[in-house]
Structure formats: C-alpha cells, structure tokens
C-alpha positions as CSV (number, residue, x, y, z in Angstrom):
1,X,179.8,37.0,141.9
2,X,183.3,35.8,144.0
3,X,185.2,33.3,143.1
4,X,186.4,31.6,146.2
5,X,190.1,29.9,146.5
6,X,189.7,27.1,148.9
7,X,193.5,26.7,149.0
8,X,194.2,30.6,149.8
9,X,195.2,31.0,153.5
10,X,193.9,34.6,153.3
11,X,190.3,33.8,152.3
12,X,187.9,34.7,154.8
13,X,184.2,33.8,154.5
14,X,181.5,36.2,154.7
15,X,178.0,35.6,154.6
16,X,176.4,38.0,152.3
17,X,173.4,37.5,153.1
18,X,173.4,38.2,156.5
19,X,174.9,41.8,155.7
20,X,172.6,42.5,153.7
21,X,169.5,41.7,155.9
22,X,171.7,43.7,158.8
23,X,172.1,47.3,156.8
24,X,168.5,47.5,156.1
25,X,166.7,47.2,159.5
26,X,162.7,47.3,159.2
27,X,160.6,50.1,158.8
28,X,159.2,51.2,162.4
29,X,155.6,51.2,162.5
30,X,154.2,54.7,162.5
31,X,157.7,55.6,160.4
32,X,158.6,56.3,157.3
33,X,155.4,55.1,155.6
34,X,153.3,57.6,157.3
35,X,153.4,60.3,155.5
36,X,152.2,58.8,152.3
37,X,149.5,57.4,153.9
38,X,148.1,60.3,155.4
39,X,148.5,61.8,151.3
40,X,146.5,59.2,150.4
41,X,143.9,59.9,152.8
42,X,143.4,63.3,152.4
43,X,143.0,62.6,148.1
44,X,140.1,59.6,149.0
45,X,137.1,61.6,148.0
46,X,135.0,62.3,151.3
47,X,137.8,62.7,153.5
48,X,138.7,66.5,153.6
49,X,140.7,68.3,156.4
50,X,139.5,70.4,159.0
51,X,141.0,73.0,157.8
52,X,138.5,72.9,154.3
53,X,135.1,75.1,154.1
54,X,132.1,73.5,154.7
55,X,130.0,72.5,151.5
56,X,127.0,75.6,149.8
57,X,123.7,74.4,150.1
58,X,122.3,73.9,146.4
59,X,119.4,76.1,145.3
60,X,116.0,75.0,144.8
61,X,115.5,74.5,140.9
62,X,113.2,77.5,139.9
63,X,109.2,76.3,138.9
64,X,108.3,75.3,135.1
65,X,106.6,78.2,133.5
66,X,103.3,77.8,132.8
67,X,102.9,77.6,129.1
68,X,99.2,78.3,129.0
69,X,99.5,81.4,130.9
70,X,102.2,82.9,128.6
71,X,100.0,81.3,125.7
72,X,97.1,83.6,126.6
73,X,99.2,86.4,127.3
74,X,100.8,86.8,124.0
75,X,97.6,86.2,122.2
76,X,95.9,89.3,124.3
77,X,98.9,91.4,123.3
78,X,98.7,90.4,119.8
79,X,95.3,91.2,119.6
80,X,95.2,94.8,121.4
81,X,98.1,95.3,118.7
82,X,96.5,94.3,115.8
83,X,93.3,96.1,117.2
84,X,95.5,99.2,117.9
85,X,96.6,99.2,114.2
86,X,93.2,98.5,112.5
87,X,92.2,101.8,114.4
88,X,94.9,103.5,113.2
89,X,94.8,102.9,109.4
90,X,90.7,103.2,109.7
91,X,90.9,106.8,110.6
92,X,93.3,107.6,108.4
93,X,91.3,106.1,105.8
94,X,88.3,108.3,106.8
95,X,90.4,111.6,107.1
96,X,91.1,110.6,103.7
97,X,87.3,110.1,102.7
98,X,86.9,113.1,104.5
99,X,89.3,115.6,102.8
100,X,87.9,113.9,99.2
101,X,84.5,114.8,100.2
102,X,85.4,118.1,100.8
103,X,87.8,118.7,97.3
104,X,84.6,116.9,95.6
105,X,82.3,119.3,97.0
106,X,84.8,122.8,96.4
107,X,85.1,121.3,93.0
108,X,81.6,121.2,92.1
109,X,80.9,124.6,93.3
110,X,83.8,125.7,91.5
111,X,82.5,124.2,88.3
112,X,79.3,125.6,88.7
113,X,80.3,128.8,88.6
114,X,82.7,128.7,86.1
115,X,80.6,127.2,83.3
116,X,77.5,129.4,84.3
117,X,78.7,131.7,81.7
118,X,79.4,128.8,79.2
119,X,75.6,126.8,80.0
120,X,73.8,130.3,79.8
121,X,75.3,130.8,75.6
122,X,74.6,126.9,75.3
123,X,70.9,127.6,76.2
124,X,70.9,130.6,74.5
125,X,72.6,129.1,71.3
126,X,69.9,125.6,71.5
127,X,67.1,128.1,71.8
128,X,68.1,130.1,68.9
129,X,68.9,126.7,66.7
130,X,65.0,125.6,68.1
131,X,63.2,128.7,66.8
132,X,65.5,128.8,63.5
133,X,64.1,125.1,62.9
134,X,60.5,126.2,63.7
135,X,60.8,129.7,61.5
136,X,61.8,127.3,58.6
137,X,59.3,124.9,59.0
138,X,56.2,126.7,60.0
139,X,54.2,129.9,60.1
140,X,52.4,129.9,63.5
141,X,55.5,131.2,65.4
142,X,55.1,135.0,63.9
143,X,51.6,134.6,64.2
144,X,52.2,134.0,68.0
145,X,54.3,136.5,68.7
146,X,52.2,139.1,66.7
147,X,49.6,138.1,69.4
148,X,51.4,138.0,72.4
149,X,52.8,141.6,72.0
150,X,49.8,143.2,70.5
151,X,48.0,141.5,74.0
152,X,51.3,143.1,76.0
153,X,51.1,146.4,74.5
154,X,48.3,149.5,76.0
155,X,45.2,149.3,74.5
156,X,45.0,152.3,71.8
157,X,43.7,152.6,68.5
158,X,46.3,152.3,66.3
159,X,49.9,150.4,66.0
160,X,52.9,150.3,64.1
161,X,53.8,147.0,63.3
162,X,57.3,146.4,62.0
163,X,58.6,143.0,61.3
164,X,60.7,141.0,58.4
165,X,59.7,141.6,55.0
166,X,59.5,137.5,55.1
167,X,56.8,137.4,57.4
168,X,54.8,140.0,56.0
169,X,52.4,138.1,53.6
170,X,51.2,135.9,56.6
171,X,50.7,138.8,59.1
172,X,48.7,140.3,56.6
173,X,47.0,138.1,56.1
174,X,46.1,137.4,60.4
175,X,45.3,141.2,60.8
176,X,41.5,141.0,60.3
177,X,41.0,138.9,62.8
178,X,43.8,140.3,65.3
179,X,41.7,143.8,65.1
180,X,38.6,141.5,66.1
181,X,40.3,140.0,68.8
182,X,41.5,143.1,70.3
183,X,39.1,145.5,72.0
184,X,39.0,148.9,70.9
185,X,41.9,148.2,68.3
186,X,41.4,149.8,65.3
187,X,44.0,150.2,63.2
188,X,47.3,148.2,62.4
189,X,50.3,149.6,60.2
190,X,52.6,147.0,58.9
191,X,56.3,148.0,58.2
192,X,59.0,145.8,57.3
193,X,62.5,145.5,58.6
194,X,65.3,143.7,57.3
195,X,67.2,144.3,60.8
196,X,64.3,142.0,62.6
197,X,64.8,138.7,63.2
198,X,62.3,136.1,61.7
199,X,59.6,135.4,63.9
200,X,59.9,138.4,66.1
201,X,58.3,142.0,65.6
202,X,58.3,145.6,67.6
203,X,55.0,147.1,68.1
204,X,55.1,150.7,68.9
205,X,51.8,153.0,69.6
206,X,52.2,156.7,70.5
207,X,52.4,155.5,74.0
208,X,54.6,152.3,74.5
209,X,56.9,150.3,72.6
210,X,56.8,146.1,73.0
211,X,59.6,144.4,71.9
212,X,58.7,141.0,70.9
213,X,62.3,140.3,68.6
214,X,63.9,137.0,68.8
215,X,66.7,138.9,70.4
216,X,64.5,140.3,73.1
217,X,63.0,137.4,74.4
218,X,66.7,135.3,74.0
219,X,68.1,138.5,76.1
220,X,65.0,138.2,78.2
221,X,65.8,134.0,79.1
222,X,69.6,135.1,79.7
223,X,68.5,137.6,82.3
224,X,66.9,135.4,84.0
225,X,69.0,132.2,84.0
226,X,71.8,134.7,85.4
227,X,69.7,135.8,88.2
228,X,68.9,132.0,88.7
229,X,72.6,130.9,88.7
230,X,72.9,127.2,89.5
231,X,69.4,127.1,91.0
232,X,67.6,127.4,87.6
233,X,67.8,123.6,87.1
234,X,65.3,122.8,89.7
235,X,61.8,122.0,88.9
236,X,60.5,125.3,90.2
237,X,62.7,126.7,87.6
238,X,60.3,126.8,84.2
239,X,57.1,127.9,86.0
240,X,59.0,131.1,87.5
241,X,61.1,131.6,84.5
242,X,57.2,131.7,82.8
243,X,56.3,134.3,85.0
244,X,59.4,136.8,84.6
245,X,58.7,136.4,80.7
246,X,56.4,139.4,80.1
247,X,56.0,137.9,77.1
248,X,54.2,135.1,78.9
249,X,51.6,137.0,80.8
C-alpha cells in the first residue's frame, strides 16, 4: 500500500496495474500447458501409447465337471475295494478252517493211539468187575465155562478138571449130565485150585490142555482188541471178536 503526497514535486504516478498485466504475458496456445495435458491423457484409462503391448487374449473358462460321472466312478472303486477285501479276509478265514481241520484230525489220531493202551485195561478192568458181579450172584457162569472147554477140548475118555475149591460142590454136582452130554466121555476127575480164578477152570487130558481161566479168556479179549486197534468199535467188531474167541466156537 503507498501513500501518495500530492504536494511532493518528486512524486511520479505509476499505474500498478498496468505493470502487472505487462510482466505476465499470456500463455501461447500449444505452450506451457501442454505437457500436462498430454500426462493427463496418457493416465485416462483406454488411452495407452504406442509404445505399450498389445492386450493377452483371456482363456476359455475350463467345462463344469460332471458330478454324476465322478459319482459313479467312486462308487465302482469303492466297491471293487471292498470286494477286493471281502476276498482277502474270506480266504484267510478258510486257510484258517483249513489248518484247524487238519490239527483236529492229527489230534484225534494222536489220541487214538495214545489211549489204546489206556481203553484196552478199561475194557479189560469192566469185564473183570462184570464177571466178579456175576460169580457173586450166580452159579451158571462155571457151569458155562465147564461146558464150553469140555466141548473145546479132544474127545478122550477121561479129564482132569481143576478149578476153585468154591466152585466145586456145583460142578459136582453138573458132571452126570456133562458125561451124558459128551460122546465117548467117560470119566471126569475134579481137582481144586486155589490159584484159579472163580468161574474159570483148566481141563487137561493126556493129549491137550484147554484153558478156560478168567485170566485166559481176559488175555484172549486183549489180544484181540490190540490187533483191532481203533477199528474194534465198529459194528463188525463183536461178531469177529466172537469168532477169534475159541472159547466161542
């Protein structure tokens, strides 16, 4: 801001206005302001320079997957899997069955022939606790036997009977009638022996000898159930053990 002296002969008037309108001429079109224009242009989107590569084409977007396909796909899988499994753990359940079979089977044949020994004295120890019972309760077993051997032995005239001093008063009292029974027998010598089982006798001629003990015919039924082994428990069994007893024919 001046303050003007209108009085001072040294004042000189200047416009200021005019100076200043005068120092800063106009901007030539095409100038200064081209540069910034051209800045702006090349940041508008769109507008790129020559100079710039051209644009990549986009890619096609890849199909949808087909969800029944895969669906069906897994299931097949799945199943040959599961199938593939199922196998597996059913043969190895029948090597198993197999292998038991065959330790079942060696087992039982193993058994077998280890109690043979054992089931023969069983028998042998049942028959001797059946024929105790039936020498205690009855008189028809010495009777029996008597026959039997006297049947077995060679046809002479004369025997030697020897059997327990027990049994003695009822063979005595059979002989009659055994001599009638048995052609050309014609005499019978009784002699007791306390060695001889009850029930069982020896009858000895000048020829043979039949031995008709309890221990006999128990060694007799041993004999044969060891030649028998395991197979003397079929049905066949009791009719052929009948006709290896020679005191049975």
């Amino acid at each position: 801001m001046s303050k003007v002296f209108k009085d001072d002969p040294s004042f000189t008037r200047v416009s200021l206005i005019s100076k200043g309108t005068q120092s800063t001429p106009p901007p030539e079109p095409g100038g200064q302001d081209r540069k910034p224009l051209e800045e702006i242009q090349s940041r508008e989107p769109g507008r790129e320079t020559s100079s710039a590569p051209p644009p990549k084409e986009t890619p096609p977007e890849p199909p949808a997957p087909d969800i029944e396909a895969i669906r069906k796909e897994a299931y097949e899988q799945g199943k040959f899997e599961a199938e593939q499994t199922m196998q597996t753990g059913l043969q190895t359940t029948l090597d198993a069955f197999s292998r038991a079979c065959e330790e079942v089977d060696s087992l039982h044949k193993n058994l077998l022939e280890q109690s043979r020994g054992d089931m023969i004295n069983l028998v042998i120890a049942l028959s001797k606790r059946i024929i105790g019972r039936e020498l205690t309760t009855g008189r028809d077993v010495i009777v029996d036997t008597l026959e039997r051997a006297v049947e077995l032995a060679i046809k002479h005239n004369e025997y030697d009977i020897r059997l327990h001093p027990d049994d003695l008063s009822t063979v005595e009292e059979m002989v009659p009638n055994l001599i009638n029974s048995v052609q050309k027998l014609e005499h019978i010598t009784l002699k007791t022996d306390p060695n001889i089982t009850r029930g069982g006798c020896k009858l000895d001629s000048s020829i043979c000898t039949v031995d008709a003990t309890i221990e006999a015919q128990l060694e007799t039924a041993r004999e044969f159930l060891e030649e028998r082994g395991p197979s003397c428990s079929t049905p066949d069994a009791p009719d052929s053990a009948k006709e290896d007893d020679p005191l049975s024919k």
